[in-house]
C-alpha positions in Angstrom: 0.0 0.0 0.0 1.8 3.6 -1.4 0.3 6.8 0.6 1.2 10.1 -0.5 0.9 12.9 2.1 0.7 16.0 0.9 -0.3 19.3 3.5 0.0 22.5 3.4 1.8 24.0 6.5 -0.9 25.1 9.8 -0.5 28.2 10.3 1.5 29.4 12.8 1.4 26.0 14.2 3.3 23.6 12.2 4.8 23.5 8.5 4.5 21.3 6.0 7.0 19.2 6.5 6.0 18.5 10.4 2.2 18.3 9.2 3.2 15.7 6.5 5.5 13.8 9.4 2.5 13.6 12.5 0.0 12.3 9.7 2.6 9.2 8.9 3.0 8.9 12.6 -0.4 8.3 13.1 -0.9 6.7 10.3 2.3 4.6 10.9 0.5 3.0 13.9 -2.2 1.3 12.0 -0.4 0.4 9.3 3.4 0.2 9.4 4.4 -2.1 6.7 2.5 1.0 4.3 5.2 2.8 2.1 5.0 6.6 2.9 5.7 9.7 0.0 5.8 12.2 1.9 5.3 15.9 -0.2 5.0 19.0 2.0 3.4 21.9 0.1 3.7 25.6 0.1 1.6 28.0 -2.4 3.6 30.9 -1.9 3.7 31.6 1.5 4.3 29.7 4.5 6.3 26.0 3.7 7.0 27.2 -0.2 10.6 27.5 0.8 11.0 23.7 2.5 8.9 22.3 0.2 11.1 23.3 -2.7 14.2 23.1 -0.8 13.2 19.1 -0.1 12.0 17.7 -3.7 15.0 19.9 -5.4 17.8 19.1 -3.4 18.9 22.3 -2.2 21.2 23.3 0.2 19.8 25.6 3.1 21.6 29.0 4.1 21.3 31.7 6.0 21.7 35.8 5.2 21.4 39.2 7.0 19.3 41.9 5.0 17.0 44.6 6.7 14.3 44.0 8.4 10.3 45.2 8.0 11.6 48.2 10.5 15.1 49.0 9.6 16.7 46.1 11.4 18.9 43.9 10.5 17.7 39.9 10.6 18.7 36.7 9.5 17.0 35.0 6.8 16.8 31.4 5.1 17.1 30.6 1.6 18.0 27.7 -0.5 20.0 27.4 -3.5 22.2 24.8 -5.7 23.1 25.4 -9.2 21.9 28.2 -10.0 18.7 27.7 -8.5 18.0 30.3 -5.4 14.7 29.9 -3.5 13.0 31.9 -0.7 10.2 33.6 0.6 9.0 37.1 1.0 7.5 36.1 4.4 10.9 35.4 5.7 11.8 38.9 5.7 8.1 40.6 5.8 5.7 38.1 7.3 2.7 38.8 8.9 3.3 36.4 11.4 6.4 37.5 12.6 5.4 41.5 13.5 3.2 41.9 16.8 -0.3 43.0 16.2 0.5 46.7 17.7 2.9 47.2 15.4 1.4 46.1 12.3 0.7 49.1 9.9 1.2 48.1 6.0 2.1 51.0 4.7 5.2 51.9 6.9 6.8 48.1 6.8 9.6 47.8 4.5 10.6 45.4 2.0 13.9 46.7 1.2 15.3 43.1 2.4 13.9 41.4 -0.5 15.7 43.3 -2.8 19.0 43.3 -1.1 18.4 39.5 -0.9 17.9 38.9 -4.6 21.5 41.3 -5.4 23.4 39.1 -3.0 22.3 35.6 -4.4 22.4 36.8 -8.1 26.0 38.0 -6.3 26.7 34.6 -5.4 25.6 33.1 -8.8 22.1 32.6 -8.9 20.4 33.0 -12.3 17.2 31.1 -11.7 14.5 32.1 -8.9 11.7 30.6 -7.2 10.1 33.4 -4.7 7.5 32.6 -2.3 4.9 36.1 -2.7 2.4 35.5 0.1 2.1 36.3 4.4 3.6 39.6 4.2 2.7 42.1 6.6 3.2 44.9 3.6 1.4 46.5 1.1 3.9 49.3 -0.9 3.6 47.8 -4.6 7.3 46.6 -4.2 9.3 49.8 -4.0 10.9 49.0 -1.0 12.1 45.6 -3.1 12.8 48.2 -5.7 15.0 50.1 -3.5 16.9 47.3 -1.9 17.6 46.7 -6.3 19.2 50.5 -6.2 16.1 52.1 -7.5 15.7 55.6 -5.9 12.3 57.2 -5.7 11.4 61.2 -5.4 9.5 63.8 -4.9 8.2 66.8 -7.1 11.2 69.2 -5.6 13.9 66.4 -6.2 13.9 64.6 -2.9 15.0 61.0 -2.6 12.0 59.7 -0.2 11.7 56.7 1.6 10.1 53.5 0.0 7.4 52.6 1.9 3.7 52.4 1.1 2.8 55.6 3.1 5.1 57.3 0.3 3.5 56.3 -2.7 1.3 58.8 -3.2 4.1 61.4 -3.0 6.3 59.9 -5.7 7.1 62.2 -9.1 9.9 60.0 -10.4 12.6 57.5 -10.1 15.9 56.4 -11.3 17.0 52.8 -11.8 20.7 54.0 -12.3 22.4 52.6 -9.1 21.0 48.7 -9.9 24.2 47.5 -9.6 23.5 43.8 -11.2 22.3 42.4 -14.0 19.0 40.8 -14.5 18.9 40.8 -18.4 19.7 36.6 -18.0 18.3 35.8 -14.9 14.9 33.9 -14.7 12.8 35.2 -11.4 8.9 32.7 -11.3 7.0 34.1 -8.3 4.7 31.5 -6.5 1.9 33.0 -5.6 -1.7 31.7 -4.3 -3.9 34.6 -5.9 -4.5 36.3 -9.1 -5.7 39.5 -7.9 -5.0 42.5 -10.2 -3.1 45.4 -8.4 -5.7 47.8 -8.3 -9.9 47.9 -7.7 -12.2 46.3 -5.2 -10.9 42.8 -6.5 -6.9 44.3 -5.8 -4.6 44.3 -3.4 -5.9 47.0 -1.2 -9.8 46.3 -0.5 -8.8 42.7 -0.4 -5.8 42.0 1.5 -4.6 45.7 3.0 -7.4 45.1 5.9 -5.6 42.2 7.0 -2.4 43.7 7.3 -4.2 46.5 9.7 -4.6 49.4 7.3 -8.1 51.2 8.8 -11.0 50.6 5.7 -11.4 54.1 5.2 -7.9 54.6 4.2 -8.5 51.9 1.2 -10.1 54.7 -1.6 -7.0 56.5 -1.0 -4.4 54.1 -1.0 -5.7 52.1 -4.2 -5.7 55.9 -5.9 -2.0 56.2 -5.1 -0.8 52.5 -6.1 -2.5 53.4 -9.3 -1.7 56.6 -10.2 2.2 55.2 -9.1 1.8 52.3 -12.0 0.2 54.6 -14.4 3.1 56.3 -13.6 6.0 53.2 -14.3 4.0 51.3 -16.6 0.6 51.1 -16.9 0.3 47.3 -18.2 1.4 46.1 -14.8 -2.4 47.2 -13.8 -3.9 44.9 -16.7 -1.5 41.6 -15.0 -3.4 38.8 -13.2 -1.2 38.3 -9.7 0.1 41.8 -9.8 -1.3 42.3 -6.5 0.1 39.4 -4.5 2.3 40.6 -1.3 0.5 44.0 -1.5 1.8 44.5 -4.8 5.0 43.0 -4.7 4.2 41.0 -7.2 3.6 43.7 -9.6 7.5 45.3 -8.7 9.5 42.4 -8.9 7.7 42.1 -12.8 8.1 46.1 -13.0 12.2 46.1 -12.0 13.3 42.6 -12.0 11.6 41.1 -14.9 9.7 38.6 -13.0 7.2 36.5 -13.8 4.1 35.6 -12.1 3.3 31.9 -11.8 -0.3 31.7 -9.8 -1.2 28.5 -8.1 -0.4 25.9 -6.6 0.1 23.8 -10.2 3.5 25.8 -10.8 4.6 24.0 -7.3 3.4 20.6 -8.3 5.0 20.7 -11.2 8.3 21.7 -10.1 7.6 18.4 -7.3 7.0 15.6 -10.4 3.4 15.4 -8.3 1.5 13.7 -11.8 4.1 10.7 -11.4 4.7 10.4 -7.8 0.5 10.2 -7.0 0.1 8.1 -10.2 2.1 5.7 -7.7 -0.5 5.9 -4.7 -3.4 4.3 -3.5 -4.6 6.6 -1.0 -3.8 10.6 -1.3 -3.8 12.6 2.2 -4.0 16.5 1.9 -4.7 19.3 4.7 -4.4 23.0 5.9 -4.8 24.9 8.8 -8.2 25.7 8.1 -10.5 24.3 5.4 -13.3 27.0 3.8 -15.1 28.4 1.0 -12.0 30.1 0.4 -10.1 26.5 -0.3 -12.0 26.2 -3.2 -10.4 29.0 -5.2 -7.7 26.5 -6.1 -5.8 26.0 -2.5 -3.0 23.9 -1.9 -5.7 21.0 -1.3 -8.0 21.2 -3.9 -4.9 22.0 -6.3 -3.8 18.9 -4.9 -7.3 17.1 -5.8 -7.5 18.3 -8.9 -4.1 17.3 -9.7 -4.9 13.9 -8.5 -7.0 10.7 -10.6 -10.4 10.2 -10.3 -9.7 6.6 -9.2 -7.4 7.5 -6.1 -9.1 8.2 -3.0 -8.5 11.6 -1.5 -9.0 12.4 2.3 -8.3 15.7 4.4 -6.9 15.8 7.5 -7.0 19.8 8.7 -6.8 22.3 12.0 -10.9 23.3 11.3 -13.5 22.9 8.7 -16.0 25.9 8.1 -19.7 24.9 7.6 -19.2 26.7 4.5 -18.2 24.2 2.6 -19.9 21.9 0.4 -21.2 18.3 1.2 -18.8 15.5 1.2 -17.5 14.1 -1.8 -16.3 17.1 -3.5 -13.3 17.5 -6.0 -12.3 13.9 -5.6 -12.3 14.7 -1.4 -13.9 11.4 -0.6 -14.0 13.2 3.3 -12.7 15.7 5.6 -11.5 15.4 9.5 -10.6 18.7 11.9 -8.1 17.8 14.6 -9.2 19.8 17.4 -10.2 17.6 20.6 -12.2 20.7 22.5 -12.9 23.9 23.2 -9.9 25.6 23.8 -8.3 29.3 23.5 -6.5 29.8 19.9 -2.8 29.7 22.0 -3.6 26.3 23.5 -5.2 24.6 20.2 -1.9 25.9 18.3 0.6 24.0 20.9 -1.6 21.1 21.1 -1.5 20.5 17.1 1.1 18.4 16.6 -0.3 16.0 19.3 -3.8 16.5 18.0 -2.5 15.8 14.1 -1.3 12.3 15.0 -4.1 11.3 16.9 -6.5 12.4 14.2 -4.1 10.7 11.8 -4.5 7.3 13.4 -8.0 7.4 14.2 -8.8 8.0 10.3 -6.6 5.8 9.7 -8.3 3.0 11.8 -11.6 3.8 10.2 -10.2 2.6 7.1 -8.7 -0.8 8.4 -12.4 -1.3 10.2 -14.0 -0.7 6.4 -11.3 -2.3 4.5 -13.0 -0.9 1.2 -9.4 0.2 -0.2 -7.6 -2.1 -2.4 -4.6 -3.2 -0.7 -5.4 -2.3 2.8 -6.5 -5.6 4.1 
């Protein structure tokens, strides 16, 4: 009997690797002598980096570049040939900036700029970059700046790149980009293909996450767009522009990136079609399972991905009575791992625990029904 486990991480709980590693404990319990493939996902945000890093064979490193506030911190990426890989949320993430401090247009993503001049630096002419989790919303300038772009004013003065600055921004120079990126090949990863600007864009749809007040949202959409009708209007015509509050639309703008949506560019990087081809039994989950999933999340991309004759199950933190009856998208069923009512700090240490228990108890079910071919 072949299994292939393939999560998405929890988030802020567990990634995808240690989601994909409690399910084959569980599992593991019931039926030992089972061959596991284990394939942790990411989408773009959280787990994109170790997923990558594990089916490619990179090498896993560590940098200094600044910070969402001026700081300096330490970063991972992975590269190997070439190849570099990391994520935007490393340097910018959501997760990582306490809630009093979270203000999306003041958050800088200088870092990811200086991050992609050190590894093309250090030889890298081929990128994967995770564009999802980030905690900021300034249509890539900052990125743009850690490049060597510099941004001003209408009486000449350099201003800081930051979101809150956009608005005030006359003109720019690209003179001081001090590398090359005529030859090198950036693919962003993204889970949406929202356009930069209107209701559907970056602003009235992600912005209030990030902690930017709603009544500032008329004003800030006005002044990422009249910025790109500024640059180059096309970028507000792109599908994905909007990811990582528009750093999706300035890594295409000044690095010549391209915008690869969904989770199908991961899976096809990971050889998915001929390792599931290989399974009987498919195990996906997330964090949280919603209406939301259906837009083409790592588990229905998964789903989708995967034959009509293989047997899907989803193991996940919570499902939301919003979704649709059981079966759907080849999703023969769907189990939450929380035990009880607890507070959110409590359920998030417990997971792990929680994960293998659910694991094996799904897992029992199936031995009890032995309906599977090959399970008996």
């Amino acid at each position: 009997m072949r299994i292939l486990i393939a999560p998405d991480s929890f988030k802020e709980s567990l990634s995808a690797i240690e989601v994909a590693k409690a399910i084959k404990q569980g599992f593991s319990k019931v039926y030992p002598q089972a061959s596991y493939d284990l394939l942790p996902l990411g989408d773009g945000g959280e787990g994109t980096l170790d997923s990558l890093t594990q089916a490619l064979d990179l090498e896993k490193y560590q940098t200094e570049v600044t910070g969402p506030f001026g700081d300096r911190i330490c970063v991972d990426y992975a590269m190997r040939d070439g190849l570099a890989v990391f994520e935007m949320a490393a340097i910018v993430g959501l997760a990582s900036i306490p809630l009093e401090k979270r203000n999306p247009l003041l958050v800088s993503t200088r870092g990811v700029g200086e991050l992609l001049v050190e590894l093309v630096q250090k030889g890298a002419n081929q990128f994967f970059i995770g564009i999802g989790g980030s905690a900021s919303h300034d249509g890539g300038i900052g990125m743009a700046a850690g490049l060597g772009v510099k941004f001003y004013d209408r009486e000449g003065q350099e201003l800081e790149a930051i979101g809150a600055n956009l608005g005030k921004i006359a003109d720019f120079s690209q003179d001081d980009i001090g590398i090359d990126l005529s030859s090198v090949q950036i693919d962003l990863v993204t889970d949406v293909d929202n356009f930069l600007c209107g209701h559907q864009g970056a602003t009235y749809v992600f912005a209030g996450q990030k902690g930017l007040e709603a009544t500032k949202f008329e004003q800030v959409d006005r002044e990422m767009e009249r910025f790109y009708q500024l640059v180059n209007p096309a970028i507000l015509t792109l599908a994905g522009a909007g990811a990582g509050g528009g750093m999706a639309a300035g890594l295409v703008q000044f690095a010549g990136a391209r915008i690869q949506t969904g989770i199908n560019f991961v899976l096809d990087q990971l050889d998915f079609d001929k390792r599931v081809a290989e399974a009987d039994l498919v195990i996906v989950g997330e964090g949280r399972m919603d209406a939301q999933s259906l837009a083409g999340k790592t588990p229905i991309g998964v789903a989708r991905r995967t034959p009509d004759h293989i047997p899907i199950i989803a193991i996940c933190g919570s499902l939301k009575d919003d979704l649709p009856d059981f079966p759907f998208e080849n999703i023969c069923a769907a189990f939450p791992i929380i035990a009880s009512v607890e507070n959110l700090e409590d359920t998030l240490q417990k997971a792990e625990k929680n994960l293998v228990r659910t694991a094996e108890q799904v897992a029992r079910i199936l031995q009890l029904g032995g309906k599977l071919e090959g399970f008996n």
